[in-house]
N, C-alpha and C positions, 0 to 999 in steps of 0.2 A: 447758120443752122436753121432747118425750116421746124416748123410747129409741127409735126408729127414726132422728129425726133425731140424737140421740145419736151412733148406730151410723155413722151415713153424716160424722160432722165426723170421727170417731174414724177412717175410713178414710182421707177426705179427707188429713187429717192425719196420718202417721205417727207423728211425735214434734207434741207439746204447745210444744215449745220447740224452737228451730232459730236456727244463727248463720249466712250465706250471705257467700262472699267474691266479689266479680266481677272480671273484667279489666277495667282501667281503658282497653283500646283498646276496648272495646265500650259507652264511656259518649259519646255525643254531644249537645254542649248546641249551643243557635243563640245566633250573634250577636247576631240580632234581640233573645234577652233582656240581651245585655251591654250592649247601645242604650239600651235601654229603660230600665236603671238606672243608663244615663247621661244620662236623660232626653230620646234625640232618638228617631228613625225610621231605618230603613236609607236613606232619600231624605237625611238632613241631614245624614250623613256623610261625608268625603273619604277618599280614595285612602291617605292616611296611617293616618288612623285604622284604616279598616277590616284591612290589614294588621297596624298593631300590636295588636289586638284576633286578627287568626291567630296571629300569631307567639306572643303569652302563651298561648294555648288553649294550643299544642301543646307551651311548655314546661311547663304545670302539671302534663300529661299524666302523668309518669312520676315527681312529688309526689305523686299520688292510693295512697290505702290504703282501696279502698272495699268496706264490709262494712255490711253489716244482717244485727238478729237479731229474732225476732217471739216471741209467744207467743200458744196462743190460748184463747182462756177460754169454756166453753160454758154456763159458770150467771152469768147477771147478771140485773138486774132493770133495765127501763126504768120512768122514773115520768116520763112526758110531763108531771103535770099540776105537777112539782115541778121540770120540766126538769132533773134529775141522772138520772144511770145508776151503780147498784149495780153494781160488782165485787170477788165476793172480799174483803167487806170492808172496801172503801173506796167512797165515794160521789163522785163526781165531778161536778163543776158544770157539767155541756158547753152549759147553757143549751140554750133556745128551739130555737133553729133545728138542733145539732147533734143534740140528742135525738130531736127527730122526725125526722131522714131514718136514724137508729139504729135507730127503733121495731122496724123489722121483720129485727131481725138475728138469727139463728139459732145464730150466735157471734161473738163479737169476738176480732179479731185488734189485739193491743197490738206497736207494731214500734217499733225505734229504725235509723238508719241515719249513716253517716259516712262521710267522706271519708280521716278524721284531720287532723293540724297541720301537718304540712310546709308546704303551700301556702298556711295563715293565718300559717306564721313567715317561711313567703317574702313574701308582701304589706305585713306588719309592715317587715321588712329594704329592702325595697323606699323603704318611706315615710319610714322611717329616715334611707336615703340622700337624701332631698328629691324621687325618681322618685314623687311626688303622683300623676301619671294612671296610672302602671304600678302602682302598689299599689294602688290605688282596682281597676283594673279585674281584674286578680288578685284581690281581695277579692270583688268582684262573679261570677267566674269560680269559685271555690268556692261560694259559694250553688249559682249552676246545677249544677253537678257532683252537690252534695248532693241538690237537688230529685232531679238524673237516677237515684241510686241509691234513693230512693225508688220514684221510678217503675219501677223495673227489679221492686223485692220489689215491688209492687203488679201488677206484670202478671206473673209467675210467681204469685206467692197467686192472681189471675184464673183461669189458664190449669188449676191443677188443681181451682180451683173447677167449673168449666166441664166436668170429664172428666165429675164427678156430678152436672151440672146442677143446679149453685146459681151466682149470680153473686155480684157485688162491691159495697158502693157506695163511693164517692170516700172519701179520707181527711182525717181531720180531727186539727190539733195544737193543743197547749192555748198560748195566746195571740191565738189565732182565734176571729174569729165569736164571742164573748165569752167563751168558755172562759176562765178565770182561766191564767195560767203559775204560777202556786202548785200546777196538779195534776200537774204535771211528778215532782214528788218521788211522789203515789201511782203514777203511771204505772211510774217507775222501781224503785220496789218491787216491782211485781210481774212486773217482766223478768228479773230474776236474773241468770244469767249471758247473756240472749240480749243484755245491754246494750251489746254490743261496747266497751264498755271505757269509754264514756262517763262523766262525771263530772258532779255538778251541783253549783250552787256555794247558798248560801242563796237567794239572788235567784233559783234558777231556771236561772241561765244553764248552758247544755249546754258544756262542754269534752271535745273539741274542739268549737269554735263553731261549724263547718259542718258540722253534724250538724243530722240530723230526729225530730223522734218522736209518735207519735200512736196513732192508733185504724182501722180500719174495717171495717166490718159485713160477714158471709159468711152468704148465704140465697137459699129461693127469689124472694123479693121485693127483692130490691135492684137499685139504679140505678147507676152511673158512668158521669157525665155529663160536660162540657166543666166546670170553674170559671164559676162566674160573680162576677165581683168586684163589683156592683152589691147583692150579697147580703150585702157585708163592709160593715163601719162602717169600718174602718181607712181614713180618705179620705185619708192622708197618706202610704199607700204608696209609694215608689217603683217599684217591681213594676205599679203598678195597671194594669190596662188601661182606658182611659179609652173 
């Protein structure tokens, strides 16, 4: 990387590391994906459902404790032909397809994002009590929240990417697209304090569970595209768009 683009991440960027808290009435998720990982269509639903699927949105509402924090790293090394990406020391397996839509990053931004547990101990309590479809779909209901807080720090990182005329491409987390979830522990090393409080357990698993974390690229050559799930092995999605 030469020192002009240097110059212009370093502007872009005021601080290297940032924690961001948002209003939880400013997160809106669609039903359509509460459907979805209930495996029907907004067409196969009735009149019941689709109200208790309102109703729990808008209790979850005022569970939410949603923060993301990022950091961003301007010295890595891309090795398409070894599909890993050098950071700071640690090598990451993002495979194939991750590394090359990477290649042309100009810096990486490492972010983690969260809801918190209230609304995974309300879902738990829920299922406790035998309410099987109210937990399940409050369980289902924290994922989306989560994804939405991601999306929120990914279209702010956009928006002052964009002041200096550099764009974004799409984000990528490690248990996708082949990434191993064993790089969740390098990732989390070098968040520090932006890790909002996250916690990993051996296995990888994020605590709080509805939480995100990943990668993505800031330059003048990058893309942020729609998903394409056709791209993913994971055929067993629930999530998938068919």
């Amino acid at each position: 990387m030469n020192r002009n683009t240097i110059s212009t991440i370093e502007h872009l960027f005021a601080q290297s590391e940032s924690v961001l808290s948002f209003d939880a009435k400013t997160l809106d998720i669609s039903k359509d994906e509460i459907l979805r990982g209930l495996g029907m269509k907004l067409g196969d639903a009735d009149e019941y459902l689709l109200q208790l699927i309102e109703r729990l949105i808008n209790e979850a509402r005022p569970m939410l404790e949603p923060r993301a924090g990022y950091v961003i790293s301007q010295f890595f090394l891309v090795n398409k032909g070894a599909h890993v990406i050098h950071i700071e020391g640690h090598v990451f397996n993002t495979h194939k397809q991750v590394t090359s839509l990477l290649a042309k990053s100009e810096c990486l931004v490492l972010f983690a994002c969260t809801i918190g547990d209230k609304l995974e101990k309300e879902a738990k309590r829920q299922m406790a009590a035998g309410n099987s479809l109210e937990g399940y779909i409050f369980d289902l209901i924290g994922s989306e929240f989560a994804e939405c807080v991601a999306e929120k720090l990914h279209d702010e990182i956009e928006k002052q990417a964009a002041i200096h005329t550099l764009k974004v491409s799409n984000r990528y987390s490690p248990g996708y697209c082949n990434w191993p979830v064993s790089d969740q522990h390098k990732l989390f090393s070098l968040l520090g304090n932006a890790n909002c409080g996250i916690r990993l357990t051996e296995s990888s698993l994020m605590l709080p569970v509805k939480s995100v974390s990943g990668l993505l690229g800031v330059g003048k050559n990058m893309r942020r595209v729609k998903y394409k799930c056709d791209l993913c092995t994971d055929k067993d999605c629930i999530m998938r768009k068919k």
